[in-house]
N, C-alpha and C positions, 0 to 999 in steps of 0.2 A: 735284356732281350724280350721283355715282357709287355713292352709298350704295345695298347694297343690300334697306334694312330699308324697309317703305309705314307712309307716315303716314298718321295719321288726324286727321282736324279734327273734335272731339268726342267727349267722351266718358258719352255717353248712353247708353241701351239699346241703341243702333244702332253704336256705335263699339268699345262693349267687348265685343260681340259676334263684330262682325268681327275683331277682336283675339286674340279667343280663337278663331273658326275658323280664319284662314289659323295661328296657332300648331299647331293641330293637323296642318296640313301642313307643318310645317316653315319656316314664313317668318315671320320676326322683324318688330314693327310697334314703333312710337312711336304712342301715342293722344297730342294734344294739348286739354286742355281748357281752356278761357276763367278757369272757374270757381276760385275759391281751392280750391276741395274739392268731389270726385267724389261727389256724392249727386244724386236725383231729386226733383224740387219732384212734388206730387198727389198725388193717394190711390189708388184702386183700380183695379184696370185688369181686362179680362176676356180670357182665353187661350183660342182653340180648342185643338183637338186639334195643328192644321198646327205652332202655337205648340210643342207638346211634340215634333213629328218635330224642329224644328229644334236645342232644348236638344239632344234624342239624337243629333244628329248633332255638335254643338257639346262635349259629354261634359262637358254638366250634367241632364242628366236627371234623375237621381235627388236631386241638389242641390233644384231645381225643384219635384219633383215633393212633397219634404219640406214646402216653405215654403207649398203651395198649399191655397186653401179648395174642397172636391169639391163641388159642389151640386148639388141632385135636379135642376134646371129648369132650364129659360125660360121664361117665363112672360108672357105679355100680359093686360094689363086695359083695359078699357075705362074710361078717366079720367072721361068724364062722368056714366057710369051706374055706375061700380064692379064695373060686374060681369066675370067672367072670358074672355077670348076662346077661347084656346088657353094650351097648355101642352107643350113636347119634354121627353120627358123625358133626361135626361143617362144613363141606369142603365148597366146592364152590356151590353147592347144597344147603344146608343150605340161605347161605349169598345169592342166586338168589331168594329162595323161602323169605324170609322176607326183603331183600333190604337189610340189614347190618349185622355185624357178630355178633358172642359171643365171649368175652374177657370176660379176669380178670385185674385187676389193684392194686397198693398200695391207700388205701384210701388216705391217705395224697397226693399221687400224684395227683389223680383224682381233691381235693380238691384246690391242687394250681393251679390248671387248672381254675375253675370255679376264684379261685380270682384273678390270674392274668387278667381272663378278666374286672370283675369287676373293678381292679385299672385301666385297661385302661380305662373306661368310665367316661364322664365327668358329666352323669346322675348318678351314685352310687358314694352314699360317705357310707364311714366305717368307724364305732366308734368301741372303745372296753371297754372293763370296763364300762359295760353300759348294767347290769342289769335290765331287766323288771320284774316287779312283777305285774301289772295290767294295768287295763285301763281305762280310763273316755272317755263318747262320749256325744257330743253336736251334734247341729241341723246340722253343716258344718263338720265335724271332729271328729279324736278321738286324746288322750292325750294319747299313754305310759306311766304309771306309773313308773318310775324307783326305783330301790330297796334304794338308795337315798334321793326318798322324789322330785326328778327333775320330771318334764314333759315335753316330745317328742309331739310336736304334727304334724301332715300329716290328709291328708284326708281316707287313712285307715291304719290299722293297720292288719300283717301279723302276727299271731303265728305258726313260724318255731322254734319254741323254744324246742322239742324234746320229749322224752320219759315222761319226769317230768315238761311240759310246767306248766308255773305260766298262758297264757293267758287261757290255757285250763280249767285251775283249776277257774280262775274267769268263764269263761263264762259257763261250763257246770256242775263245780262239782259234778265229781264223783267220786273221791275219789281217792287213789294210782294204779297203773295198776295192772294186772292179772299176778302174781309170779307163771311161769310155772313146779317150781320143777328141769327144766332141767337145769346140768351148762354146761357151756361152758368154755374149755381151747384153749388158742393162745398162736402159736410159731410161728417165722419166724429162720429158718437155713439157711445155704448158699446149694449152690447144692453139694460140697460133702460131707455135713452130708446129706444129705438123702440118703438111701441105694438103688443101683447103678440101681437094677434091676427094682425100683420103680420109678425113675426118668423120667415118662409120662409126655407126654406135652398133659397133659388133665386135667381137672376136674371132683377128681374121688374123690368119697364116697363107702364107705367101711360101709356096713347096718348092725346092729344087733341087739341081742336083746336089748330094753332099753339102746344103746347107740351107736355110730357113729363114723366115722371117715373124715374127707375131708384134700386134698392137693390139690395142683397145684401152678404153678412157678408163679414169678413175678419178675419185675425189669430187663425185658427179657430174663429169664431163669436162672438169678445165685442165685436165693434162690429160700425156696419151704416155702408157707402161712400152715401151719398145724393147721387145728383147730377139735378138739377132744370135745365130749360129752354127757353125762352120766344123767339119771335118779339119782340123788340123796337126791329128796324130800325137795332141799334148801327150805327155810322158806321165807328169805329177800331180797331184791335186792343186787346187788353187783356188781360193775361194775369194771377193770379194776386191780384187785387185786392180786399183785403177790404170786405163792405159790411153792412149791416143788415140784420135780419132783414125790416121790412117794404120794403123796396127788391127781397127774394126773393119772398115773398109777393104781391106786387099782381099779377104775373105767372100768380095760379093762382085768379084770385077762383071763377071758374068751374066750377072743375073737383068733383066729387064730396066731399062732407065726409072719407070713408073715405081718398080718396087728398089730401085736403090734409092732413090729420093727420101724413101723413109732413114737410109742410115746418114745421108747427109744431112739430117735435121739435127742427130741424135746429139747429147753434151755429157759430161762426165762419166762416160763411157768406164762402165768395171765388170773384169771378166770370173768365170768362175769356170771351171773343168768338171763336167758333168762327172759323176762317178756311180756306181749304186754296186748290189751284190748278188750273187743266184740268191736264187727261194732256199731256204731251212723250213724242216717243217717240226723243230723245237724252240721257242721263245722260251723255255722254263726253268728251271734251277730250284726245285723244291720250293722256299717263301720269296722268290725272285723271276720276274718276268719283264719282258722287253716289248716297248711299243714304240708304232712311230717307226722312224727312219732308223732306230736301234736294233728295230727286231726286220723291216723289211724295204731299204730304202730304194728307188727307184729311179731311174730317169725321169724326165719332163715332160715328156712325150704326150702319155693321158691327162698331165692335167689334174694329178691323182694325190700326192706326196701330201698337203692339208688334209683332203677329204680323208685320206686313211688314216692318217693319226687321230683326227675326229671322232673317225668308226671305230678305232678301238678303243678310243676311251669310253665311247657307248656301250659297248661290250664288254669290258671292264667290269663296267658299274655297275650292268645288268647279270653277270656274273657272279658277281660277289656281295649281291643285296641278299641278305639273313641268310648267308654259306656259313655253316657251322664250320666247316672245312676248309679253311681260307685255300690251303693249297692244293686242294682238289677243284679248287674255285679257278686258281691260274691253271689247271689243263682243260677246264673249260673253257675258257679264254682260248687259251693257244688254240685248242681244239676248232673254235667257232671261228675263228681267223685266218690260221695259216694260208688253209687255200685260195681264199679270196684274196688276199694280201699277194701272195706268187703270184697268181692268174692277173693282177695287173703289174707286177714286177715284168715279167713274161712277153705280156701285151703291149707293155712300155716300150720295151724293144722293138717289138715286131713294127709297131707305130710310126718309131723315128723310122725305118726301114722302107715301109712299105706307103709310108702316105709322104712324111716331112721331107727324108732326104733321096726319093728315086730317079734314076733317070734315064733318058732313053725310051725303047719301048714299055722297060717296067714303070717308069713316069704316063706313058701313052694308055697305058692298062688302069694304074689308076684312077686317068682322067675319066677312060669311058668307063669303068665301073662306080664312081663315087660323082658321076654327073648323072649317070639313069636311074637313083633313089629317089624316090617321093619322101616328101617329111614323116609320114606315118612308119613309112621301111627302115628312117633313118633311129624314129622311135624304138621301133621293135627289136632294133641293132643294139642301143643302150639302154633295154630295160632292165639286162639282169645289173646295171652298173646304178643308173640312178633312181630304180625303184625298190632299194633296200636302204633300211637303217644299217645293216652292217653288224646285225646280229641274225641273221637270217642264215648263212652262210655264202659259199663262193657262187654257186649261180644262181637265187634265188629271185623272182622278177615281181616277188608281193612286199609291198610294204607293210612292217607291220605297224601292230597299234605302238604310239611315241610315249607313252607314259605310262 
């Protein structure tokens, strides 16, 4: 029980992150992964700026900032009429007002990013096939439980373990997460299947009723991430599921010719059933703490699910750099966390509601409100989101110093 390297259960964007910050400070970790082999199932994912304080605190930045697609925009459309609502734009403006840009990336890129640092450090070591299902804690330590019947032991233990964490389910039980109803379809095409005129180097959503549309490039332009989804009152979780193209389709008979054209491009079409949970405002378990989608997972909505796991492992590390008191170090953690982590749990929802899926006059409401911002108003809306490292707390709009 006396070891004094922190384990981590999982090793996903959330786990080898944290791996690589507390390395930075000086503290040796064990990542454990379920997985035969340390890769990211999905395609594209979309970074704030917050997303980049954290690499520069983490000392990948420039790693990061190599593999990323820059794009002009955000972009909003109106799905049933086609036509344009609003547009932020990302420029040099943007990147002055919060210190780094907005990008998109391939998850698996992102993710051999974080392990490539990690295999350089002589402080993270990586297992695989190395299943947690719980955990034991003594006076000095806790034991990972492995689904095995082995025990890990470190002086704490991290659950990065994900949507369906085992450490979650010991330490808080409560039961399976919150089944949104809404699914989610992923495509990735090459740039000349997308249709020519849509080919924006932005990230654009296409709003409608009870259901949505997003693209934007990656791989530096020669494909487009298409992810499409629909109110369909799924029942069960379902992740990663391949299905037909007209099983995607019937979900959008509706919507604008201009914006269905994007799902008639789309090719190996695989679905996932959004899910996530209310806010808790405990991650902690004495030498045991929850990050990531374990301790606060979300909907899709902000854009958010990467950048948070990110920010907590910043906060982690920053936490627990020369804490004589490892576990008074995890309720500073929790502490610094919780409610920024809710407050986009929270906003997640409101999001898909109020911008992705409304319709009618509540659609008409948000066209005239979210088309009479100027980019600076659009600024001021998201300073408290991406002008924090994520040690700051829930509304903070200063960033602090990264190192």
């Amino acid at each position: 029980m006396s070891d004094n390297r922190v384990v981590i259960a999982g090793g996903g964007i959330g786990g080898l992150a944290t791996a690589i910050g507390l390395a930075q400070k000086g503290i040796a970790s064990l990542v454990l992964e379920k997985s035969a082999t340390l890769g990211e199932i999905g395609a594209g994912i979309q970074l704030g700026p917050n997303a980049f304080h954290a690499f520069d605190y983490l000392g990948v930045g420039d790693q990061a900032r190599a593999m990323a697609v820059y794009i002009d925009n955000l972009r909003l459309m109106d799905a049933l009429s086609g036509a344009e609502v609003t547009r932020i734009p990302l420029d040099e403006a943007f990147r002055a007002r919060f210190n780094n840009p907005y990008a998109v990336v391939h998850r698996g890129e992102l993710h051999g990013v974080l392990l490539k640092a990690c295999i350089a450090h002589p402080l993270v070591e990586l297992r695989t096939n190395a299943a947690v299902a719980g955990y034991a804690q003594g006076g000095n330590g806790v034991e990972a439980v492995l689904q095995d019947g082995e025990r890990v032991a470190g002086s704490l233990l991290i659950g990065a373990d994900g949507l369906w964490s085992k450490v979650r389910a010991q330490m808080l039980g409560d039961g399976a997460p919150r089944v949104s109803g809404h699914t989610t379809y992923r495509s990735v095409i090459a740039r000349e299947d997308m249709p020519e005129d849509l080919r924006w180097n932005d990230a654009t959503l296409w709003g409608g009723p009870k259901c949505h549309i997003v693209h934007y490039p990656l791989s530096g332009g020669q494909s487009f991430n298409l992810v499409v989804t629909y109110h369909n009152d799924a029942a069960a979780p379902v992740a990663g599921l391949p299905v037909s193209h007209a099983e995607v389709a019937q979900g959008f008979e509706h919507v604008h010719p201009r914006a269905r054209q994007i799902i008639e491009r789309g090719q190996d079409w695989k679905l996932w059933v959004l899910c996530d949970r209310d806010p808790v405002m405990d991650w902690v378990d004495g030498r045991v703490a929850l990050l990531g989608d374990a301790a606060h997972p979300q909907l899709q909505y902000f854009a958010q699910g990467a950048c948070m796991a990110l920010e907590d492992a910043v906060a982690l590390a920053h936490c627990l750099d020369g804490a004589a008191d490892k576990a008074a170090a995890l309720v500073a953690y929790n502490d610094l966390r919780v409610l920024r982590a809710a407050r986009i749990q929270l906003q997640s929802r409101a999001i898909g509601e109020h911008i992705y899926h409304p319709a009618g006059a509540h659609a008409a409401l948000r066209n005239k409100v979210m088309s009479s911002r100027s980019a600076e108003q659009w600024y001021d809306q998201v300073a408290w989101l991406y002008g924090s490292t994520g040690i700051a707390g829930a509304v903070s709009t200063e960033t602090l110093q990264l190192h």
